[in-house]
N, C-alpha and C positions, 0 to 999 in steps of 0.2 A: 542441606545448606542453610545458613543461619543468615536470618535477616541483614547483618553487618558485613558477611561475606558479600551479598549484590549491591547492598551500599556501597563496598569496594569497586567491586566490578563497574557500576554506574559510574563510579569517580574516572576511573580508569578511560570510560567513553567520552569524557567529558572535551577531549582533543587538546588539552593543555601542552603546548610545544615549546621547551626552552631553546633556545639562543639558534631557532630559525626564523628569524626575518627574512633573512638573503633567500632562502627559500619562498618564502612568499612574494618577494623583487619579483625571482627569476621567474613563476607562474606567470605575475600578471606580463612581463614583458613577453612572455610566450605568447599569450592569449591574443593581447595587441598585436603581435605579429604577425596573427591567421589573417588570411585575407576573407574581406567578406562574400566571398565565390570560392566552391571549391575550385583547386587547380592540382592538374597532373604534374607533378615532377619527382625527380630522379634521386635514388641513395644507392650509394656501393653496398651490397650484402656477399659474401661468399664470394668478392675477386669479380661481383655481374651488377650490370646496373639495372636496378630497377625500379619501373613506375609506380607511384601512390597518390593516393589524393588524402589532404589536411578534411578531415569533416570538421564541417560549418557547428562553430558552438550552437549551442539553443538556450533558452530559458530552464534552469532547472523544476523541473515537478516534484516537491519533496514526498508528496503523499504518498509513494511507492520504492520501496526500495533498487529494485530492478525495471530496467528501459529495455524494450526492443531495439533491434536489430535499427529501426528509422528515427529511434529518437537517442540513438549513441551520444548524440553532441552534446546531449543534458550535462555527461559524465565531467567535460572538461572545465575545471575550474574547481572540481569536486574531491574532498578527501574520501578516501577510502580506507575502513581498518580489517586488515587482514586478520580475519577470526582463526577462519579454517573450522573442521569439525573436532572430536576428540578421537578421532580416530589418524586425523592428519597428526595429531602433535603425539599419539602414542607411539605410529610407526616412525615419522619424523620426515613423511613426503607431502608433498603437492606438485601437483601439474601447473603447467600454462606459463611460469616466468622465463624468460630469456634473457643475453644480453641481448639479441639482435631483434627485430619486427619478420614477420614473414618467418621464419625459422622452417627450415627444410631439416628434418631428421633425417640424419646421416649413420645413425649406428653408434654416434658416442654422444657424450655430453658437456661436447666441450663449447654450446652455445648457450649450455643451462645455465641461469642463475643461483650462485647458489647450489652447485649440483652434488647428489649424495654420490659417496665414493663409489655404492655399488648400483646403482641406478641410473638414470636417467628423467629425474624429478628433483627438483628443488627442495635441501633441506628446509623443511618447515622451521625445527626448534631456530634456527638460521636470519627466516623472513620473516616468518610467525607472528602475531599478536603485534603487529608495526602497522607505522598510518603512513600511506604512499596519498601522492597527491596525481590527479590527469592532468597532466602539462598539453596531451594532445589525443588525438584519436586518428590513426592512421586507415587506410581502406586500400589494398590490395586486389586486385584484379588479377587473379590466376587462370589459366585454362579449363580449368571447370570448380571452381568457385570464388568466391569474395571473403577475404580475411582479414577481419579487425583487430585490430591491436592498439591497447591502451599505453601510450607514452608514461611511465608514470617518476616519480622523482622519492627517493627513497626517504627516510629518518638522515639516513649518514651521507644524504648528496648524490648516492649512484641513481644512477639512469637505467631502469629496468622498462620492458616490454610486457603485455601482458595477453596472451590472445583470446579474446571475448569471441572466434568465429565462431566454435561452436556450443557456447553456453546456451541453456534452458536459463528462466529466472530461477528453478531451484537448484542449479551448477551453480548463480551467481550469489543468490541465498546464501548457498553453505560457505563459501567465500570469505563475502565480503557485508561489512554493513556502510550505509555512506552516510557521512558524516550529517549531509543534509537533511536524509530523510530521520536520523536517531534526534535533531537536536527539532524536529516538527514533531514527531510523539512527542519530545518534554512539553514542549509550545504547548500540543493541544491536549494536553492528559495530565499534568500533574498539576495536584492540586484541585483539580476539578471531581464532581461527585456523577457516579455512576449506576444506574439501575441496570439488573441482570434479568436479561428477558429469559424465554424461553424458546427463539429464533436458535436452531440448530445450524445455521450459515456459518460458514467461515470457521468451524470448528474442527480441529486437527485431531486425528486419531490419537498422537502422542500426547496432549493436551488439554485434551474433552474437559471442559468444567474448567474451574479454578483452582489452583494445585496450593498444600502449603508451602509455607517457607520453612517450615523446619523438618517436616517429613516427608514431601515432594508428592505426598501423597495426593489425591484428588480428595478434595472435601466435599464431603455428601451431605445430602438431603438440604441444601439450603435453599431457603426460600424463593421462589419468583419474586421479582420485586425487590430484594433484599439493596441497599447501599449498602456501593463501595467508594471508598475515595481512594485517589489513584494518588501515592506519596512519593514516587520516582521512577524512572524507566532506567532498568541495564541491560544486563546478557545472561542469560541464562546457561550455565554450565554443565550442558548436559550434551549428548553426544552431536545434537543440533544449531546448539549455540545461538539461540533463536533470540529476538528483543522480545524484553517483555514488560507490562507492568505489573507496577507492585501496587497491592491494593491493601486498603485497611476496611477490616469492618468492625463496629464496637462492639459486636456481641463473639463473631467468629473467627476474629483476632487478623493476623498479615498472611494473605495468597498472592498469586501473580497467575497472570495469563498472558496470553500473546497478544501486541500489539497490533494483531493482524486481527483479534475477536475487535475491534474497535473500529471498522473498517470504514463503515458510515455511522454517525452518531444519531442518526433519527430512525433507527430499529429498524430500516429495510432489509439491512444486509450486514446488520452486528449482534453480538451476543450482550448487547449493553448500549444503555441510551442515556445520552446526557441527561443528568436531574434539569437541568435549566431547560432546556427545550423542552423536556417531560413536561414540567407546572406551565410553561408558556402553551403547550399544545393545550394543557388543562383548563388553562383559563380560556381560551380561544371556542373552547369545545362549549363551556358554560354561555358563553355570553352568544354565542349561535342557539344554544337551545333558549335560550332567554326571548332572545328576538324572535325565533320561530311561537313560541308562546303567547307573546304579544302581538303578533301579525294573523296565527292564523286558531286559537283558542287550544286550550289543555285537551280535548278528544283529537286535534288532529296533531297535536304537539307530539301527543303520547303514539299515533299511527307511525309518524315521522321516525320517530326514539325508537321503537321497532324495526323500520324498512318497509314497511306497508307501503301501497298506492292504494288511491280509491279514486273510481267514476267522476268526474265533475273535479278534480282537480286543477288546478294551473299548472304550468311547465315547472314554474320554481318550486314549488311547493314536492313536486314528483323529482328534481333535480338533490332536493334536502334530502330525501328518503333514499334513497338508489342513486344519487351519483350522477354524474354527465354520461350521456351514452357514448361507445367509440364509433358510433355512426347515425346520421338521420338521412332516412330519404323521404324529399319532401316535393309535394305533388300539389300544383295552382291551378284551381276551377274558376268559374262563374259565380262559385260560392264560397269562395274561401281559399284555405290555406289547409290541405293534411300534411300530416308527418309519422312518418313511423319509425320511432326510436327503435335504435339496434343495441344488445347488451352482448357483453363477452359471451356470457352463459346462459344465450341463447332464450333472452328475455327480450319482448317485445310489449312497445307502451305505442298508443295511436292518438293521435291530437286533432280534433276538428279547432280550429280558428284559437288555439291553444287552451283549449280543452282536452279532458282524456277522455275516451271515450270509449276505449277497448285494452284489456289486458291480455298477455299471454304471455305466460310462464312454464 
């Protein structure tokens, strides 16, 4: 796939909608209409009345694309684009649309949305590759379980149903992407510069590494440390259809990875740290070693720069070296004040009147 083709694809994500306004009306007066409590009431389904409750919107969390089961209400107010996988659009099915909420399967498909002539699933090529918007989130109380359904408002005005009861996030992954959480990757990734650790977190088996753009291939042997700048986010058209960004490097030209390797930007839990936070931690690191330098002389500078303790130190000075401990237990005499620092790993530091005065490691 050629750089120009995700440029496409990215434009395509871009949620650009002609001549729906009235569509946007009808949302917010939906939204306004929920009451601020949920409440029990009643819709005709299948000739039976039955009870549902409206869930309460929430504040949308863009940082993820998928919400559990308790924070469904994020959804409402929210677009959604129907990806699907490349295996929905080859065979031309998907599960889960309806016209009706609650959908009791009867043996035909005449509640499907959308439904293929010989199945009982929703033509894809049909719904496929369109942006539904959540007018509402319904919740169902059945005899032996709870069944959500997404209100949702089509491209051409219909009113489909969608049921979210028994999704995983990677049922909802392969789906859908929402609109909110694709235009927070743009927000926080493009344009910006990134270093590639060597944190193996958050790294897909289909995925591993940084893939190119023109031969999908994984690009090898590149360096730790290497800059990337991140030049756009799309979809990636592969049988996962996963977001991802697109990076430039000046020496190993345009890859892309998943916007999921970027998961936190300060290296706890990404395969990539922001340049900007990188040189901030850097300068932070220098002007600590500086002070430390100046307060306690270049022999204990250099112990400290190491991880060393030594005998006769002060609390800060062992705090520089090794870190806050995750626990002290501290014991008051006649003569003072002990303490014995506790470490994860099973490191123990001992303080008369905050001195050290015993090691064990």
């Amino acid at each position: 796939m050629r750089f120009q083709e995700l440029q496409g694809l990215s434009v395509a994500l871009n949620w650009k909608i002609i001549n729906m306004k009235s569509l946007y009306i009808l949302i917010v007066i939906i939204i306004c209409s929920i009451s601020a409590n949920a409440q029990t009431k009643t819709m005709e389904i299948d000739n039976k009345l039955v009870e549902y409750t409206d869930i309460k919107p929430m504040k949308y969390d863009s940082l993820e694309n998928h919400k559990g089961a308790d924070d469904v209400g994020m959804f409402i107010g929210q677009v959604l684009f129907l990806k699907g996988t490349e295996d929905n659009e080859k065979y031309s099915y998907i599960r889960g649309f309806s016209r009706y909420p609650n959908h009791i399967f009867d043996g035909s498909n005449k509640d499907i949305y959308k439904p293929l002539d010989n199945g009982h699933t929703s033509n894809f090529n049909l719904i496929g590759n369109k942006k539904y918007y959540v007018s509402r989130v319904l919740s169902f109380n059945n005899s032996d379980s709870k069944n959500i359904y997404f209100e949702l408002i089509c491209e051409n005005g219909d009113t489909v149903y969608y049921d979210y009861s028994n999704d995983t996030w990677q049922d909802f992954d392969e789906k859908f992407i929402v609109n909110g959480y694709y235009e927070k990757m743009k927000k926080k990734l493009v344009g910006r510069n990134f270093i590639l650790t060597d944190n193996p977190y958050y790294i897909d088996k289909y995925y591993s590494g940084i893939r190119s753009i023109d031969t999908r291939e994984e690009i090898k042997d590149i360096p730790e440390g290497s800059l990337w700048k991140c030049i756009d986010v799309g979809m990636d058209k592969n049988n996962l259809r996963k977001l991802i960004a697109i990076l430039e490097n000046k020496n190993l030209g345009i890859g892309y990875a998943l916007t999921s390797d970027f998961y936190s930007l300060n290296g706890s839990l990404s395969k990539f740290i922001d340049k900007e936070y990188s040189d901030l931690q850097k300068r932070k690191e220098i002007k600590k070693r500086q002070l430390i330098l100046k307060k306690y002389g270049k022999i204990n500078a250099d112990l400290i720069r190491r991880n060393f303790v030594k005998i006769g130190w002060t609390e800060d000075m062992c705090v520089y070296s090794w870190g806050k401990p995750s626990d002290i237990n501290r014991t008051i005499t006649k003569y003072g004040i002990n303490e014995q620092w506790v470490y994860d790993d099973n490191r123990y530091l001992y303080f008369e009147n905050g001195k050290l005065t015993s090691i064990q490691d």
